[in-house]
C-alpha positions in Angstrom: -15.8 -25.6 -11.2 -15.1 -22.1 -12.0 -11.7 -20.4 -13.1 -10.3 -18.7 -10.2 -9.5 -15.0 -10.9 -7.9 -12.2 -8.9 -8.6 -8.2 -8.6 -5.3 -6.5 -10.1 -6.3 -3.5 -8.5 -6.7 -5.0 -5.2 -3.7 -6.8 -5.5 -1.6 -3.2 -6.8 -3.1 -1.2 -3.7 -2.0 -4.4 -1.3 1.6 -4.3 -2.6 1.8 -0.6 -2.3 0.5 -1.5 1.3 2.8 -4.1 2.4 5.9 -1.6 0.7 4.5 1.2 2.7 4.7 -0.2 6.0 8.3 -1.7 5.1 9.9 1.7 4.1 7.9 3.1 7.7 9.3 0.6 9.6 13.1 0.5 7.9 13.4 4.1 9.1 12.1 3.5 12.7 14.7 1.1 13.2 17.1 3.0 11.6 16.2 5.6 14.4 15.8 3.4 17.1 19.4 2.5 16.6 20.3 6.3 16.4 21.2 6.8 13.0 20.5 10.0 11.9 17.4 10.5 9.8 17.9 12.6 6.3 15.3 14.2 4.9 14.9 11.9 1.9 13.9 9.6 5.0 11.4 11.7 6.5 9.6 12.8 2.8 9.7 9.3 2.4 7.5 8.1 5.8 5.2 11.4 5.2 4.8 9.8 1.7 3.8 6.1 2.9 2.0 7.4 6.3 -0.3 9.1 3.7 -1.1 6.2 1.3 -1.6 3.9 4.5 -4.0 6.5 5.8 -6.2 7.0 2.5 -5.9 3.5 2.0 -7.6 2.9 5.5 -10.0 5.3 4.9 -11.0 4.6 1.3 -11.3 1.1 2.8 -13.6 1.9 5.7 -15.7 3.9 3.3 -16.1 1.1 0.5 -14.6 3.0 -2.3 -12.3 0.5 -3.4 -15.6 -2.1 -3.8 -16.5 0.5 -7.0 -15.8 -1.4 -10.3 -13.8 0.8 -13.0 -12.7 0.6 -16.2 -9.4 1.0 -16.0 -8.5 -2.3 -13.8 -10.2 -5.4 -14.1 -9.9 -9.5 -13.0 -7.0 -11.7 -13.8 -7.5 -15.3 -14.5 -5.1 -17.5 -12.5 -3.2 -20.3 -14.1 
């Protein structure tokens, strides 16, 4: 049986994902319910609409499946 192990990378883009889409959706009800957006807000969707756009597209175009050296497999235990 072999030790089961986990891309830290994958797993470091994934949470940067998930916060992304949080912070995007946060301020979409905050202006659904007609609360003013600052600017702060509206830097911060530009910020996470990019990342979940280059994410996509590094994703479609399998350059995330390139092994580095700076990130590697963690052993789970």
């Amino acid at each position: 049986m072999s030790v089961p192990t986990i891309d830290i990378k994958q797993v470091w883009l994934d949470e940067a994902w998930m916060t992304s889409n949080n912070v995007i959706d946060k301020i979409q009800e905050k202006e659904a319910l007609g609360r003013q957006i600052t600017a702060t807000d509206a830097e911060y969707a530009k910020i996470c609409g990019a990342y979940l756009y280059l994410y996509k597209i590094a994703k479609e175009s399998k350059l995330l499946e390139q092994e580095d050296e700076l990130t590697k497999t963690e052993t789970i235990h």
